[in-house]
C-alpha positions, 0 to 999 in steps of 0.5 A, spaced: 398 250 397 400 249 389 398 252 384 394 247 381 391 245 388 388 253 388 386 252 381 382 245 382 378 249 388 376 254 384 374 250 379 370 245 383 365 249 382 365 248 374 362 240 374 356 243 371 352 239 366 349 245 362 342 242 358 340 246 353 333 244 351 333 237 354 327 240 358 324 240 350 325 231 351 327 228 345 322 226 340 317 230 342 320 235 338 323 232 332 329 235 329 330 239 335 337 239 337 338 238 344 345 237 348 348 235 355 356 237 356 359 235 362 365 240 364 370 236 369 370 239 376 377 240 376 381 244 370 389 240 370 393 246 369 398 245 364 394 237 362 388 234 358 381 236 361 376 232 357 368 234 357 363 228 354 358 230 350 351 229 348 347 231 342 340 228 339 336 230 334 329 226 335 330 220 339 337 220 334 345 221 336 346 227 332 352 231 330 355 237 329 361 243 329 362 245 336 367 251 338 370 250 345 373 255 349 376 258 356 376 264 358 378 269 364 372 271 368 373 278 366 377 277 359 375 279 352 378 274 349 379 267 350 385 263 353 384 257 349 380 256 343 378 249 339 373 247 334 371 239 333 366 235 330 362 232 335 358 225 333 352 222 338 356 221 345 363 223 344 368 226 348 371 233 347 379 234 349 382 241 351 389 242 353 388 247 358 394 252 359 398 254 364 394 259 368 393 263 375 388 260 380 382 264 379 376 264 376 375 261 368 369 260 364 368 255 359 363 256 352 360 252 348 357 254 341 355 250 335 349 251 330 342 253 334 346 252 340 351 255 345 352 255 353 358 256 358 360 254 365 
């Protein structure tokens, strides 16, 4: 088994949808931000991984600065760190480096939200 076999096994676990306030539903609470980002199922080692993006305000696509990042189950600081501007529904690229199967953490932080996967 590869390497990156190994990985897409571990990670096979990561296909979450992490939703944030959703319970709150959009538009009963105006100005509330609320988001859903799903993470893929496998990480491609070495390749492009894209997580879609979700982000309301009200009943109202919404946008904001994200900081996406990858980190190792036990690390202190992150493998692979970006910031993006995300707009309604969007897509999020990562370009996931060359890395040892094993567990990996993926975290989402903007203004007034964050989550990890």
């Amino acid at each position: 088994m590869t390497k990156k076999e190994i990985l897409r096994l571990v990670a096979g676990g990561l296909l979450i949808v992490i939703l944030f306030a959703w319970g709150l539903m959009p538009g009963r609470i105006s100005g509330q931000l609320a988001y859903a980002i799903s993470v893929p199922r496998t990480l491609p080692v070495g390749e492009q991984a894209v997580l879609s993006v979700l982000l309301l305000k009200g009943n109202s696509p919404a946008s904001a600065k994200l900081e996406v990042s990858l980190w190792e189950e036990k690390g202190v600081k992150p493998l692979l760190q970006i910031e993006e501007t995300v707009e309604g529904r969007d897509e999020i690229i990562l370009d996931i480096p060359e890395i040892p199967a094993g567990n990996y953490e993926i975290r989402v932080k903007g203004e007034g939200l964050s989550g990890k996967a």
